[in-house]
N, C-alpha and C positions, 0 to 999 in steps of 0.2 A: 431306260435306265435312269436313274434318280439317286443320287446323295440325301441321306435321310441326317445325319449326325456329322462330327467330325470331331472330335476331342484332342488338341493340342496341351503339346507339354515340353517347354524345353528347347521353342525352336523360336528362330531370331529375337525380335524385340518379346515373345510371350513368354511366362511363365507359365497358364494354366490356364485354359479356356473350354466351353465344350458352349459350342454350336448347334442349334437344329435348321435346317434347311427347309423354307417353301418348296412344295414340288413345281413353282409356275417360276416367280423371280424373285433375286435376292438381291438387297443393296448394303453392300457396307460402308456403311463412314465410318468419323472418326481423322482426329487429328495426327499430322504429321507425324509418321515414326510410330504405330500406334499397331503395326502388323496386317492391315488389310490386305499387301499382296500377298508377304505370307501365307493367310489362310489360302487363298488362291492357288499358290502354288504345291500346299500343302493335298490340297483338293486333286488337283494334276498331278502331282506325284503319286498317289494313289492309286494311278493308273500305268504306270511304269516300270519296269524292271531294267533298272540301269545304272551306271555313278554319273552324280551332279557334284555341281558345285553351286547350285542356288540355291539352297536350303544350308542353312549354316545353326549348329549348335548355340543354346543363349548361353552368355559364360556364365551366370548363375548356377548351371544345369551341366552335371558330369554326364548324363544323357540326355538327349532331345528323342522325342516321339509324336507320334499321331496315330491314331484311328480312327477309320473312317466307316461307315455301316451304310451300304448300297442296297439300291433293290433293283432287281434284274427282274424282267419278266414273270413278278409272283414269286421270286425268292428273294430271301436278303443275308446278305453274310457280312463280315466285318474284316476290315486289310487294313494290321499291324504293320508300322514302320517307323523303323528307328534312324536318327540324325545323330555320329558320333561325334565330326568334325565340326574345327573353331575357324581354324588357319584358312588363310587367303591361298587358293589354290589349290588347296586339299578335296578333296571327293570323297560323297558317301554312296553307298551303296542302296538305292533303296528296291526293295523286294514288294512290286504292286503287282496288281493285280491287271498285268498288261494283257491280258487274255480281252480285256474291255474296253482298249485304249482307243478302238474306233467309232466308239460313242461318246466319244469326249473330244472336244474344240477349246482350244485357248489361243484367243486373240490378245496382244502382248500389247504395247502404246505407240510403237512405231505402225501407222497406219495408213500415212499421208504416203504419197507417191509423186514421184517424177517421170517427164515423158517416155516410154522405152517403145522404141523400133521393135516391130516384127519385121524382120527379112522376111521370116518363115513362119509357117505356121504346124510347130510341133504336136508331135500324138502327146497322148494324154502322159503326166508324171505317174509312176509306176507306186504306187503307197504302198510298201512292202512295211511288213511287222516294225522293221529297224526305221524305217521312214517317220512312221507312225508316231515311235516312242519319243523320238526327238523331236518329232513337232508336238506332244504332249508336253514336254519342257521349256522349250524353245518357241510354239507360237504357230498357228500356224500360215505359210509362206503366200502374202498378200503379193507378190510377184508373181505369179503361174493367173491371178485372176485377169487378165488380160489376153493371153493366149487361150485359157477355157473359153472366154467369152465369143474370141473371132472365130474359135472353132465352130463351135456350137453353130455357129448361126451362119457362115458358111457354107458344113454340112449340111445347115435344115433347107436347103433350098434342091437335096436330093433327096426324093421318095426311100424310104428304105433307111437312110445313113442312120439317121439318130431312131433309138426306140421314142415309145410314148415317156416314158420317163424323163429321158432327157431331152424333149422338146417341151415337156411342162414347165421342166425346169429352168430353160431357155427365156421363155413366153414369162415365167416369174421375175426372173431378172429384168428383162426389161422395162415390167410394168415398176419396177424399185425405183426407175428414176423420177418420174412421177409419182410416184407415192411419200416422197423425199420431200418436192417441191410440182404442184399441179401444172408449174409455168414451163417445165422443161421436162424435156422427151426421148426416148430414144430412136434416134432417125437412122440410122444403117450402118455398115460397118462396109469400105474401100474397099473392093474385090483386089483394085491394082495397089494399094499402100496397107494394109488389113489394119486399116485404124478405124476407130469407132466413134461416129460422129454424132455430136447430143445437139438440138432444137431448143434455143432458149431465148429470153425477150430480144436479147441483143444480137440473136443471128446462131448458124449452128457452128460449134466448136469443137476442138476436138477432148473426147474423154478427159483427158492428161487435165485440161485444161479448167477443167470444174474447180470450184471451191477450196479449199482445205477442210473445210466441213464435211462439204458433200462428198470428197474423195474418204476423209475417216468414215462417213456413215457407209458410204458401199464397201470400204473394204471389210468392214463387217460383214454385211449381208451376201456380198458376193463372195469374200472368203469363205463362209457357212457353204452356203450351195455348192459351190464350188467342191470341196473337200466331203461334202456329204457325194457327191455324186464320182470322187476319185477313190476315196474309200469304200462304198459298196455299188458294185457290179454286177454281183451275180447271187443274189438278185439286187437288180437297182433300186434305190429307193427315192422316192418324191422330195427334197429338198422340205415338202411342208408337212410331211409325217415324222419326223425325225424326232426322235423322243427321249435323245441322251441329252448332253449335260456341254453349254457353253460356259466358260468363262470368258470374261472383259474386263481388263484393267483398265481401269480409267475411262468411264462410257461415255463424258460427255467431252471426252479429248474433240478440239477445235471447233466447237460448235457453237453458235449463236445461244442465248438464252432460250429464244424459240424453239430452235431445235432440239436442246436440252431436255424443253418441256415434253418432247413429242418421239423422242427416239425409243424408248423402251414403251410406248404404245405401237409401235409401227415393228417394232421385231415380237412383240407378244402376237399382233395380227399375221407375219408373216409365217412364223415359226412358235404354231401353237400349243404344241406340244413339249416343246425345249421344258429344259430346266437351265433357268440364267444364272446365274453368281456374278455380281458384278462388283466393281469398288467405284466410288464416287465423291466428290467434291461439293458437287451442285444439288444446293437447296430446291433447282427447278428439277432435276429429273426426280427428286424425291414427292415432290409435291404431288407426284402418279404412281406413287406409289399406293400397294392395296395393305387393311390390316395383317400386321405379322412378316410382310417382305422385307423391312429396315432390320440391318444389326447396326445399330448405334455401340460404336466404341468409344472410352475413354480411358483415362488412366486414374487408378485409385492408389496412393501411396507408391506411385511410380510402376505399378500391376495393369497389366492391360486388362478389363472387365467389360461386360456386355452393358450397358445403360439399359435400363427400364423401359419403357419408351408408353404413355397414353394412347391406347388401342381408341378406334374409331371405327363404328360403323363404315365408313368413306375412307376412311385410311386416312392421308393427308392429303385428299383431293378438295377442301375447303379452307386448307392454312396458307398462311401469307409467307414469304420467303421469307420475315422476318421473326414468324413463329418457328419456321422450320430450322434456319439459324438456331435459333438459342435453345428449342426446347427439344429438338431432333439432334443437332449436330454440336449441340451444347457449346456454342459460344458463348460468352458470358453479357456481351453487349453488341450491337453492331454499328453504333454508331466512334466514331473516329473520336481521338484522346482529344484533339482540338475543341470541338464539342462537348466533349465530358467536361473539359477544362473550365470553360464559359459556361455551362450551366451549372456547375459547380459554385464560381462565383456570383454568378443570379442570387442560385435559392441562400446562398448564407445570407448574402446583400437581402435580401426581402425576409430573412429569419432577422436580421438583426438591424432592422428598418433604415436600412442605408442607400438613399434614395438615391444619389448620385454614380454610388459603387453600381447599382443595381441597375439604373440606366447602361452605364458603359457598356456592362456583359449584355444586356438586351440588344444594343448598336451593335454587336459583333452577332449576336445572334442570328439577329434580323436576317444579317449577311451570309448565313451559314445554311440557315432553313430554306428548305424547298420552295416557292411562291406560294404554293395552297398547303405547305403543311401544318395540321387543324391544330401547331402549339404555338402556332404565331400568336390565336387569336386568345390563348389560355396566360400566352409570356403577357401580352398588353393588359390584359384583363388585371393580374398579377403587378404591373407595374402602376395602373390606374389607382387601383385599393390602398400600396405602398404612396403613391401622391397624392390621393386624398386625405389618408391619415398624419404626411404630412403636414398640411394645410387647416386640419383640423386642430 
């Protein structure tokens, strides 16, 4: 299943937008207040038959709406849904197409974890219809990935217990941790404490214990698997055929720039079938991004709009974070007022041959630029010509 469109109207910060979707992955920027969960959640509601309260009318708009155009299995059809409510509080009713809602994941920004006890090690969480729809709104619950995981591997030490399904599945999971980071491993999981213990330079530790990175990136991936293998049973499905539709707010929530760069290459490898939607901040996950996967938002006359964007062969896999900045995510400078300020007074000082003025800002400059960066040697050059023609 694949989202091909999505036409919004009317709903939070949008007035009027219409969307088309890559069937592999999709990244939205765009500045603060600008709608990107929105569409997100606009996307998961699509899938729901329920009342929220996260979708809120624009007050511009006596109605709010969306349409969404799916394709299923070699069909495609269209799911109308209206947003009447303004008020804090108030619920709308939306009428999706919840017949679908188990081909659809939406992981929300709370992703990071704290250590939690197993006493016990419970059977599986029961994903019933009503389960389902609410975690299509709501997210879905990065707390059950812990008990999946000791089960799992528990069981797998008895012939029979798990099918082939879910010992692939198993055997996927733990190769994540390494796949994360080459240094660290998954070492076993305490038959007497059911905690799960990781191999890393510093010695092994427990899960809980990882990064804040590394715990957002698994609760990604092990949410996915996870919930793919509590929603379909009968028949099971392989965690890496799965061919519906994640969402991700915020995909490079607490990640090193590294891993920023490297995370939406490591879930396209794992889950290669998905259709991603994601929202993001970071010029580094962009930078891997393929042509046509960016929705660049902006605001035109206070109207939320799609930006244009320079298709590339390579996509933006050859620009610099500081191309991606300005001409992707449409900042207008990236360097700090401090700086504009000072070179500011440079170039007047050297337009209006004031050798002294023109010095000073150079001395602060000096102080401000990188060691090697190549406008050192452009400012001195600049200030040489400005001394020599005084001289002359």
């Amino acid at each position: 299943m694949k989202i091909e469109n999505i036409e919004i109207s009317g709903v939070g910060g949008i007035d009027n937008i219409d969307i088309s979707f890559s069937p592999g992955f999709n990244f939205i920027c765009g500045p603060n207040g600008v709608g990107k969960t929105t569409i997100l959640e606009c996307v998961a509601h699509s899938f729901t038959s329920s009342s929220t309260e996260i979708l809120k009318r624009n007050v511009r708009h006596e109605r709010g709406s969306f349409s969404s155009v799916i394709e299923n299995d070699g069909s495609r059809e269209t799911i109308n849904s209206n947003v009447l409510d303004f008020e804090p509080g108030s619920q709308t009713r939306i009428m999706g197409r919840h017949q679908l809602s188990r081909k659809l994941l939406s992981l929300k920004v709370t992703r990071t974890f704290s250590y939690q006890a197993l006493s016990a090690v419970a059977r599986d969480t029961d994903k019933a219809d009503g389960v389902i729809h609410n975690e299509v709104k709501n997210g879905v619950n990065i707390h059950e990935v812990k008990n999946w995981f000791v089960n799992r591997f528990l069981y797998s030490g008895h012939v029979g217990a798990l099918s082939d399904i879910q010992i692939d599945n198993l055997n996927l999971a733990k190769e994540c941790f390494s796949v994360l980071n080459p240094d660290f491993r998954f070492r076993t999981v305490s038959a007497a404490s059911n905690e799960i213990m990781i191999d890393t330079p510093s010695g092994e530790i427990y899960y809980e214990y990882l990064s804040s990175g590394f715990k957002s990136s698994l609760s990604i991936i092990f949410g996915i698997i996870k919930d793919i293998e509590y929603r379909f049973k009968d028949p099971g499905l392989r965690a890496r055929d799965f061919d519906g539709i994640i969402l991700i707010d915020e995909l490079e929530l607490h990640l090193h720039p590294e891993w920023q760069a490297r995370i939406s290459v490591i879930l396209k490898e794992i889950f290669p079938y998905a259709q991603f939607i994601t929202t993001t901040h970071s010029p580094h996950v962009l930078q891997n991004a393929e042509p046509m996967e960016i929705i660049a938002l902006g605001f035109d006359n206070d109207r939320v709009v799609r930006r244009d964007l320079t298709q590339c062969e390579y996509g933006f896999k050859g620009w610099t974070v500081e191309e991606v900045l300005e001409d992707v995510m449409g900042m207008e400078d990236t360097r700090t007022p401090i700086y504009q300020e000072y070179m500011k007074v440079f170039e007047d000082a050297v337009a209006d041959d004031d050798v002294e003025k023109a010095s000073d800002a150079y001395e602060q400059l000096d102080k401000l630029l990188h060691p090697e960066n190549h406008l050192r040697k452009l400012l001195k050059f600049d200030m040489a010509t400005l001394s020599k023609g005084e001289s002359e």
